[in-house]
C-alpha positions in Angstrom: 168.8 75.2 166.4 170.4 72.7 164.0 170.9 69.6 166.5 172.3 65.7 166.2 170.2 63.0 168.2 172.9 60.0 168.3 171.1 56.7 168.8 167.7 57.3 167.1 166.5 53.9 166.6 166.9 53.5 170.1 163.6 54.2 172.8 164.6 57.2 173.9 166.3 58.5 170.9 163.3 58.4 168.4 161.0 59.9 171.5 163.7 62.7 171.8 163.9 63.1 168.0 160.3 63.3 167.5 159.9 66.4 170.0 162.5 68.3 169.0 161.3 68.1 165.7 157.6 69.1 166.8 159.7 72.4 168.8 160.2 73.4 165.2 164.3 72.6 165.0 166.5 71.6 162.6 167.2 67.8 163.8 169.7 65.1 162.2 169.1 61.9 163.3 172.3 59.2 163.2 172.3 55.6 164.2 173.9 52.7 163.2 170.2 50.7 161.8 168.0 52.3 159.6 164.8 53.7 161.2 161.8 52.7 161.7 159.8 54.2 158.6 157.5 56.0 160.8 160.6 57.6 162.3 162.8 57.8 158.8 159.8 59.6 157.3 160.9 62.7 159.7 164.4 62.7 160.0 165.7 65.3 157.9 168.4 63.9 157.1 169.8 60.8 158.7 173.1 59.6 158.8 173.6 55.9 159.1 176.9 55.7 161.7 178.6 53.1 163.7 180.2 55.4 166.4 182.1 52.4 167.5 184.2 53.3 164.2 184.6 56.9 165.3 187.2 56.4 167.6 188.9 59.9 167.2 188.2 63.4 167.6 188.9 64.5 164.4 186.2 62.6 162.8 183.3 63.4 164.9 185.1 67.1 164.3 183.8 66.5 160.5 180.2 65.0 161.6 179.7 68.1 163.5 180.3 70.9 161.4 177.6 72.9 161.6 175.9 71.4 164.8 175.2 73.7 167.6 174.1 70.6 170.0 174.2 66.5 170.2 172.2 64.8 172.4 173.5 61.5 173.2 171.2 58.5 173.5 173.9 55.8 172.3 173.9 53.0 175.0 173.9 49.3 175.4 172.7 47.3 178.5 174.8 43.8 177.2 177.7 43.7 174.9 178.1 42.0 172.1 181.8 41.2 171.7 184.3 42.3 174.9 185.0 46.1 175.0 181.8 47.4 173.6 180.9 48.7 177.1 184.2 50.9 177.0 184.2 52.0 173.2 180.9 53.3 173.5 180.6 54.9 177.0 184.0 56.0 177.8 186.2 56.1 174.2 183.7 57.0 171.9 182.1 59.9 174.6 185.6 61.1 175.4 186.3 61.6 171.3 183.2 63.1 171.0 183.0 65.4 173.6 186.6 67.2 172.5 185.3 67.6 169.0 182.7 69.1 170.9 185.1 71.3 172.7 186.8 72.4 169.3 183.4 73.1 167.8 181.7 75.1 170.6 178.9 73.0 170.3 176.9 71.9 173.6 176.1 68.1 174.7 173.2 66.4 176.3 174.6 63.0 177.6 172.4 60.4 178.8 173.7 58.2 181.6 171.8 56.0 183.6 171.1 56.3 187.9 172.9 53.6 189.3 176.4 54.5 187.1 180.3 54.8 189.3 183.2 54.4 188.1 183.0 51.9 191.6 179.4 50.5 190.9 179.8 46.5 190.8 178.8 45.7 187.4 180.3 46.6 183.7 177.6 48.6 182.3 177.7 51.3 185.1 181.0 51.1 186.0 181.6 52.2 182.4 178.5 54.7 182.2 180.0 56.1 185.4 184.0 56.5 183.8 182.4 58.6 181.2 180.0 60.6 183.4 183.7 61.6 185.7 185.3 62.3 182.2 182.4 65.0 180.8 182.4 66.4 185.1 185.7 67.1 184.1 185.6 68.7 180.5 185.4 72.9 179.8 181.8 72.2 177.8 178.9 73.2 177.7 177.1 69.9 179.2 174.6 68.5 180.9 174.3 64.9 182.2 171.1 63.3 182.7 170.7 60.1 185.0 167.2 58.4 184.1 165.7 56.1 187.0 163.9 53.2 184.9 162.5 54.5 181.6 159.3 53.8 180.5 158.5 53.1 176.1 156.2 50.4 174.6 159.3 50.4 172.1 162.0 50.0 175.0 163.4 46.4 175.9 162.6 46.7 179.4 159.7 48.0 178.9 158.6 45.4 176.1 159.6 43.0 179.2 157.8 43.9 181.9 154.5 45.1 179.9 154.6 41.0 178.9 155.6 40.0 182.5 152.2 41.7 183.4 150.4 39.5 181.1 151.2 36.3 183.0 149.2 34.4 184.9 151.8 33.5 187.2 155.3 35.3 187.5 158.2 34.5 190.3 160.6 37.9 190.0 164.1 38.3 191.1 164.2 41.7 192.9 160.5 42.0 193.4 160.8 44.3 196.6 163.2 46.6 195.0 162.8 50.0 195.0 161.9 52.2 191.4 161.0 55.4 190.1 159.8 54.7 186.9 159.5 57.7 184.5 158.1 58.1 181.2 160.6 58.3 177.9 158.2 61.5 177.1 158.6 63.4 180.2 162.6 62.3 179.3 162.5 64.2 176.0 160.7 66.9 177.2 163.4 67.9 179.9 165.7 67.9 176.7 163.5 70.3 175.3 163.5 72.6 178.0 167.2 72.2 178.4 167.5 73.0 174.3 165.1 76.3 175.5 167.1 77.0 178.1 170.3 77.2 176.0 168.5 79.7 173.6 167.3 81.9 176.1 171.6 81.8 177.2 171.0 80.4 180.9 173.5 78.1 182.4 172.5 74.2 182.2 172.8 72.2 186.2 175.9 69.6 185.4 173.6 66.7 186.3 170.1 65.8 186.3 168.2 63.1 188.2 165.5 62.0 185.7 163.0 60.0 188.4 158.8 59.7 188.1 156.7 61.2 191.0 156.5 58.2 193.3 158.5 55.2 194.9 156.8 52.1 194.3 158.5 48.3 194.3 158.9 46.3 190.5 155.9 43.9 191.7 153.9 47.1 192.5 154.7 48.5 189.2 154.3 45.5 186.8 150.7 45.5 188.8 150.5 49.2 187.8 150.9 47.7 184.3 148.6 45.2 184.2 145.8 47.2 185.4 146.0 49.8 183.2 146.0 47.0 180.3 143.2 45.3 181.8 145.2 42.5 182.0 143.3 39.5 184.3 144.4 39.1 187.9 147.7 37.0 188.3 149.9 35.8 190.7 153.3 38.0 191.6 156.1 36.3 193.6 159.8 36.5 194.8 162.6 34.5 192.9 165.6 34.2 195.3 168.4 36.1 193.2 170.7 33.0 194.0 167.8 30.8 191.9 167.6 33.7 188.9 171.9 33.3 188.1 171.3 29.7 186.0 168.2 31.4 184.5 170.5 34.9 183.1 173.0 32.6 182.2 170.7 31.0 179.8 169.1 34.5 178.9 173.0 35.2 177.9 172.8 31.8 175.7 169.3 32.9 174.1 171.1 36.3 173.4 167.9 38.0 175.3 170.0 41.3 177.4 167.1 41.8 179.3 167.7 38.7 181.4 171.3 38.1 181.3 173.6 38.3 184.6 174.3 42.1 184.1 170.3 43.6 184.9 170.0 41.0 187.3 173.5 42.3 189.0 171.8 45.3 188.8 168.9 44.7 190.0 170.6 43.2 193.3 172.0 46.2 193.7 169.6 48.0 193.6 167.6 47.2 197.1 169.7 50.2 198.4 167.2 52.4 196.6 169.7 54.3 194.1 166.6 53.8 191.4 164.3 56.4 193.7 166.3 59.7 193.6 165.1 63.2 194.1 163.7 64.4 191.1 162.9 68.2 192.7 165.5 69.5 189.9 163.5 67.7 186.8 159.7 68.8 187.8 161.5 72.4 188.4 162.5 72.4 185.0 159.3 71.1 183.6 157.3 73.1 185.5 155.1 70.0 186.7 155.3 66.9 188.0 155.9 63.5 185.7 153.7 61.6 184.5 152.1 58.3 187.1 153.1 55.0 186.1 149.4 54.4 186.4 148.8 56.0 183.5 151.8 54.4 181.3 150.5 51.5 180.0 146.7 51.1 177.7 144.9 48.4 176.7 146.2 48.9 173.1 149.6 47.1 174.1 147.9 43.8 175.4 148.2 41.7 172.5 152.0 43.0 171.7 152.6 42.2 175.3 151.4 38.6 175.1 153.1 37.9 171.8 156.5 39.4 173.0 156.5 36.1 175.4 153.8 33.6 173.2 155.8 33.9 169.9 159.3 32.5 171.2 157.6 29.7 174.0 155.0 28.6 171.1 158.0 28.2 168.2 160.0 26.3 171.3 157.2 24.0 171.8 156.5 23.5 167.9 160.4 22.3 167.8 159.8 19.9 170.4 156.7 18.8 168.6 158.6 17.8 165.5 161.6 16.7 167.3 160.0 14.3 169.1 158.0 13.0 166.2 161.1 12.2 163.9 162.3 10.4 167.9 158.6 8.6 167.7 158.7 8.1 163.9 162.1 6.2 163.4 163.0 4.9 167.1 159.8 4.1 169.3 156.9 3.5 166.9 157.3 -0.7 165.3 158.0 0.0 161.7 155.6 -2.5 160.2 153.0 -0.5 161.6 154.2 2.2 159.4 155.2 0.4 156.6 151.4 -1.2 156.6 150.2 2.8 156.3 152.6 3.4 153.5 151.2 0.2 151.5 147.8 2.0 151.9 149.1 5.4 150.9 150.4 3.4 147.4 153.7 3.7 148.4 156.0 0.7 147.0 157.4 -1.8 149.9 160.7 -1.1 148.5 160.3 2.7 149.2 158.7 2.0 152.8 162.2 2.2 154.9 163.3 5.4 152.8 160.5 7.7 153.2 160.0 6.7 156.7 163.9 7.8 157.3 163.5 10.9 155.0 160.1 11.7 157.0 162.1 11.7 160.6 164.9 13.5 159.2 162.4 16.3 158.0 160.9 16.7 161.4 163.8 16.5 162.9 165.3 19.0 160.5 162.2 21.5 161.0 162.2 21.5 164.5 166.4 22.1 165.2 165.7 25.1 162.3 163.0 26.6 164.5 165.2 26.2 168.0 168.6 27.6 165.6 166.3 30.4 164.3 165.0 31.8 167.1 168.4 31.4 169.0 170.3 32.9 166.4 167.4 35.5 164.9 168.4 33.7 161.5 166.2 35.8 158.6 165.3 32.4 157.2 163.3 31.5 159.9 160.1 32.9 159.3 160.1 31.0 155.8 159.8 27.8 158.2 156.2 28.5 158.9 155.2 28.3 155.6 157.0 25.3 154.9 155.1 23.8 158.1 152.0 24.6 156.6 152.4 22.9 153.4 154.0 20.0 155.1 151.2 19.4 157.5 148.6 20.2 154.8 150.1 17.6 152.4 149.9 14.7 154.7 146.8 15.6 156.2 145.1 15.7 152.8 147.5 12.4 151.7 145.3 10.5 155.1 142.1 12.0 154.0 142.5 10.0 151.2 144.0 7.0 151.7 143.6 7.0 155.4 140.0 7.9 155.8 139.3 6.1 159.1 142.1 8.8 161.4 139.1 11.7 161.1 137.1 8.8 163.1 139.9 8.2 165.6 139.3 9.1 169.2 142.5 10.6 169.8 142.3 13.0 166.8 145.5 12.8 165.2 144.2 14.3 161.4 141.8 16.9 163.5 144.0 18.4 165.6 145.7 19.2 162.5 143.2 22.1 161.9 144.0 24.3 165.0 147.8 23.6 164.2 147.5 24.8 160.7 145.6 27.8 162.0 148.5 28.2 164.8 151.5 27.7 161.9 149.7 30.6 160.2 149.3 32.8 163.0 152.9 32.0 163.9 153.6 33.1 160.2 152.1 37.0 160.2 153.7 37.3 163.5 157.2 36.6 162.5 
């Protein structure tokens, strides 16, 4: 069957992708990003598409000629500019599925559990306008609502496989009820729904896509961590009143994951709409899903840590320089300094210069790292290097003219060597 994945850079797009391929179809992957070259290497072919600018049905009519089936994994859980919630689940789905209409060609949509055209946030009152518009279209269609998904390459996941590395973690929503399920059991109910159109049987209008058991999100981040072999830590409940200032600076730090929309959702969800009956999904499987036990390995340990080490460490590096150019020019007498430059060989005359151009460099360096990290400029992993050879060039500048700091009790030249060491790490992560 010659099918269209939408969304294949996405978690559960590339999972999706990647078994219908190995069921021996003829898949065409489309995105918006390139992929992944793992995931590139396989597509054959891939169309690079922004189906925010496919606002009609006569131009998805032209991407589908040919196309027996799409399977829709395009979704966002934060928008980027007002509107993108409705261009993407209502406009763009509504287009899309009447080009499907005029070119008998049958759609897997991918909503999310939660979703009403009533539900009190953006993201699922939008999911749930487009879920009432396909209820209501003469297609061939299917609509699955997944519970919480679980991929190492997911954002949620990526969040709460680094929350289980914590030592210590206060949760909003700790006690709320999930049904985590994993993004391979998710592709392979499209599989069997893709066998199920072959063999000509009728697809159920909507699916509940759940794991086997109910468990809470401090239950399953424990899940997590043991099967990481994480060490023991510390779980506890953040008042969701306390966790508003925090997603509105997750919103300012452009992280989705912990802006005021999950956590909206997550409030709402202490009914339990996150733990449906998944009867219909292991029928279709022929089995049960897999246990969240088994999600995690140990494998994704050190990703985990870094997801959370690599931005706090850069934040505390800024504040390291930025309060050295503050120490350097403001707090620190400047004879003091001026009597170090005489012994570096640096003329008097020069002393008040590069003291100023020294503070304005630190302070420079450490606003780049907050602005890059911020603003994911692709500039900023050139800053570690530049941090290396600044840190390098003074340190060897002391060694030789200022000889007596290796002998200093406080260390200020040997502390320089785990820094250098950290600058580099810091480096190959980025």
């Amino acid at each position: 069957m010659r099918i269209l994945v939408l969304g294949t850079t996405g978690a559960i797009g590339a999972c999706t992708l990647q078994a219908l391929l190995a069921e021996g179809h003829e898949v065409i992957g489309a995105s918006r990003r390139q992929p992944e070259q793992e995931v590139a290497a396989s597509t054959a072919p891939w169309i690079g598409v922004d189906v925010t600018q496919l606002p009609t049905t006569a131009q998805w009519e032209a991407m589908l000629e040919g196309v027996e089936l799409v399977v829709n994994c395009v979704g966002i859980i934060a928008e980027k500019r007002s509107g993108d919630f409705e261009i993407l689940h209502c406009t763009m789905l509504q287009a899309l599925s009447a080009a499907c209409r005029k070119r008998h060609c049958a759609l897997i949509h991918l909503s999310a559990l939660g979703s009403a055209s009533t539900a009190p946030t953006a993201y699922w009152a939008s999911k749930g306008r487009g879920e009432e518009w396909l209820a209501a279209q003469n297609i061939a269609c299917t609509i699955l609502r997944p519970s919480l998904v679980f991929s190492p390459q997911g954002a949620s996941s990526k969040l709460f496989l680094g929350l289980a590395t914590l030592p210590l973690v206060l949760l909003p929503g700790a006690n709320v009820p999930v049904q985590p399920v994993s993004v391979d059991d998710l592709a392979a109910l499209i599989v069997a729904l893709v066998r199920m159109r072959l063999a000509g049987e009728t697809w159920p209008r909507r699916i509940d896509v759940a794991g086997p058991r109910k468990m809470t999100l401090a239950q399953y981040i424990s899940l997590l961590r043991q099967a990481m072999g994480a060490p023991p830590a510390w779980l506890g409940h953040l008042p969701f009143a306390l966790a508003q200032p925090i997603a509105r600076v997750g919103t300012w730090l452009r992280l989705p994951m912990l802006g005021p929309e999950p956590l909206t959702m997550l409030a709402a969800s202490q009914d339990g709409r996150l733990c449906p009956d998944n009867s219909m999904m292991c029928q279709m499987l022929g089995r049960s899903p897999r246990d969240p036990a088994g999600f995690a390995t140990r494998s994704l340990r050190p990703a985990a840590i870094a997801g959370w080490a690599y931005p706090a460490l850069t934040v505390i590096i800024a504040w390291l320089w930025l309060y050295t150019a503050y120490v350097s020019w403001f707090a620190w007498p400047h004879e003091q300094s001026h009597a170090w430059l005489s012994a570096c060989a640096i003329p008097p005359g020069l002393h008040e210069f590069v003291l100023a151009t020294a503070s304005l460099t630190d302070a420079a360096l450490g606003t780049a790292l907050l602005t890059g990290l911020v603003r994911a400029r692709s500039w900023h992993g050139v800053l570690w290097p530049v941090q290396i050879g600044l840190v390098a060039g003074y340190t060897l500048l002391m060694t030789v003219f200022l000889p007596q700091f290796w002998a200093h009790p406080f260390g200020p030249l040997s502390k320089n060597l785990p820094l250098l060491l950290l600058f580099c790490v810091m480096w190959r992560l980025r």
